[in-house]
C-alpha positions as CSV (number, residue, x, y, z in Angstrom):
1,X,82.9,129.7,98.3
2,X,81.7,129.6,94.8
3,X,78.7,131.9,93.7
4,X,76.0,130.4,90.9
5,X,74.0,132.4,89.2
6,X,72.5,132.8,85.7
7,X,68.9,134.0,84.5
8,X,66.5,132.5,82.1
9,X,63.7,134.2,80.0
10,X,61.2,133.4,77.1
11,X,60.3,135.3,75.1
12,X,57.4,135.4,72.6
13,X,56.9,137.9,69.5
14,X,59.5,140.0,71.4
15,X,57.1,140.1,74.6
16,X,58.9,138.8,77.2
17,X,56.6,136.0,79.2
18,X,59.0,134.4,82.2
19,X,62.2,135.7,83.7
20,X,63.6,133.6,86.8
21,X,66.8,134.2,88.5
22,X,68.1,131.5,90.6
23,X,71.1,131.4,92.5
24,X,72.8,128.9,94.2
25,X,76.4,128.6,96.8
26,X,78.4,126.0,96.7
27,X,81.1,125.5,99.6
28,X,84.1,123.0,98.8
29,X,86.0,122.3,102.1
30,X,89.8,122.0,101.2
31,X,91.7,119.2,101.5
32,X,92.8,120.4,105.1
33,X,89.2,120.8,106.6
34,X,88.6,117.5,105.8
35,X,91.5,116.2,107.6
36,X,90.6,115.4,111.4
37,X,94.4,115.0,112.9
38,X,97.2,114.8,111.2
39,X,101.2,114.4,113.0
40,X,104.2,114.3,111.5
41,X,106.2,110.8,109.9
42,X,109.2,109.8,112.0
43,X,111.8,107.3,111.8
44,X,110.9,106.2,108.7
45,X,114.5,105.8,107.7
46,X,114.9,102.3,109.0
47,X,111.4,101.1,107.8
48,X,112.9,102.3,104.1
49,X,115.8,100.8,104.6
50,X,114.4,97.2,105.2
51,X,112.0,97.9,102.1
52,X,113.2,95.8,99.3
53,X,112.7,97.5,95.7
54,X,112.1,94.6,93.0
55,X,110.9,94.1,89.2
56,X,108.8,91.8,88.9
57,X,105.9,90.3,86.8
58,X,103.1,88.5,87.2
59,X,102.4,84.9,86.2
60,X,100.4,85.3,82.8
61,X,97.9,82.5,83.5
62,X,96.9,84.1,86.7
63,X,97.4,87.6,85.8
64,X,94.6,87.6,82.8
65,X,92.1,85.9,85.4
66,X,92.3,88.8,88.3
67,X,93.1,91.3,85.8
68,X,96.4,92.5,86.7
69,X,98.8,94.5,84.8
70,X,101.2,92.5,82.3
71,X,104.9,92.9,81.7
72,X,107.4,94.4,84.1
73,X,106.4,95.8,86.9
74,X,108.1,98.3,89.7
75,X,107.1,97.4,93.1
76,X,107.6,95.4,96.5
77,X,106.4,92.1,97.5
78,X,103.3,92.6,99.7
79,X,104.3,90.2,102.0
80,X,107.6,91.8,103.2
81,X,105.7,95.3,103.1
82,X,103.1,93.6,105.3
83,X,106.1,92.6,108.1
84,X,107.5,96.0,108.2
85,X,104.1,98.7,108.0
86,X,101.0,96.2,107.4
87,X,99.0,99.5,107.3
88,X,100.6,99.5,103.6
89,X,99.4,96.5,102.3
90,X,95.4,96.6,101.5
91,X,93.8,93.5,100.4
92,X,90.5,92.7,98.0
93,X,89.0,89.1,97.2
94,X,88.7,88.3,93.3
95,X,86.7,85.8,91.7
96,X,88.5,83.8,89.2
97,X,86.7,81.1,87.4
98,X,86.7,77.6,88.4
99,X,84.8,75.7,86.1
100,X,81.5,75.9,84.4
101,X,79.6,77.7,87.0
102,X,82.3,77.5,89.6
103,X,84.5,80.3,90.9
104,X,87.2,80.7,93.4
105,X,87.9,83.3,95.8
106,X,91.7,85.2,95.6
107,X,92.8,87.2,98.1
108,X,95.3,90.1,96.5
109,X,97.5,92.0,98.2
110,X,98.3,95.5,96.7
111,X,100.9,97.8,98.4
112,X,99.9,101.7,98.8
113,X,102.3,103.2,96.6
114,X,101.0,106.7,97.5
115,X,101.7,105.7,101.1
116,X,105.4,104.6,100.6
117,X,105.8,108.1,98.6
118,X,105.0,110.1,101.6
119,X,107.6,107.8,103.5
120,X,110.6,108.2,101.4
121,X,109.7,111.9,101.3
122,X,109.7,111.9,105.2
123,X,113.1,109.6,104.8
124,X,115.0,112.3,102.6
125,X,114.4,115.1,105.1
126,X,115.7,112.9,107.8
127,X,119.0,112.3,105.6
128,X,119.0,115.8,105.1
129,X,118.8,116.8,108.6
130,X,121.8,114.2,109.6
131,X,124.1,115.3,106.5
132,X,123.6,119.0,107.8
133,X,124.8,117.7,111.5
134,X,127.2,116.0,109.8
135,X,128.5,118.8,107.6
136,X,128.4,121.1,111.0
137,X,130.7,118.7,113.2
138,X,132.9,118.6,110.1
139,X,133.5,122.3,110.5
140,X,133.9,122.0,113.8
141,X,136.6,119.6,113.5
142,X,137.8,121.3,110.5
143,X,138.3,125.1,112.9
144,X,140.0,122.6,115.7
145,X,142.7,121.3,114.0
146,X,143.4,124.6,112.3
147,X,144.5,126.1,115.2
């Protein structure tokens, strides 16, 4: 909780005519009070394993009409997002124009690039945890034929 206060006064010829005082509490939930229900990401390995990284760029006629970025671009096609977690892929309609006083309606497909972060993060740990199984039965193999 954050505390505003502050105090104002006028003052004429050195007499002093008005002093107020106001003060004011804000509250700012954090992040987690906002959140209603939260779980866990599992077996996202396979989902990131179908994902297919590619560069790309769009076509320049089309690209200065909707307004998209030019050059290279880092990504995945929307449409093979779509067929492994369509929650990933948001759409938006953009007019382009048509002719004098005649527009067309686009529908583009962006991919939640935040989204797939918080999957490959989920992805590493469950590496992790099967390189750390893996490590452990290789000790155990390792103490077997020692003996």
């Amino acid at each position: 909780m954050k505390v505003l206060s502050f105090i104002t006064g006028l003052s004429l010829m050195g007499i002093s005519c008005l002093t107020l005082s106001v003060s004011a509490q804000t509250n700012r939930p954090t992040n987690s009070e906002l959140i209603k229900q939260s779980s866990p990401l599992i077996n996202t390995l396979s989902d990131i394993n179908q994902l297919n990284p590619v560069i790309f760029e769009y076509d320049t006629n089309q690209s200065q009409k909707l307004k998209l970025p030019s050059g290279q671009q880092y990504g995945f096609i929307a449409e093979d997002v779509h067929k492994i977690r369509p929650e990933l892929v948001k759409s938006s309609k953009k007019m382009i124009p048509a002719g004098k006083n005649a527009f067309n309606t686009v529908d583009v497909k962006d991919v939640d690039m935040n989204s797939i972060i918080a999957l490959l993060v989920a992805s590493v740990k469950e590496q992790q945890i099967e390189i750390e199984r893996l490590k452990s039965e290789m000790q155990s193999l390792k103490s077997i034929s020692a003996r």
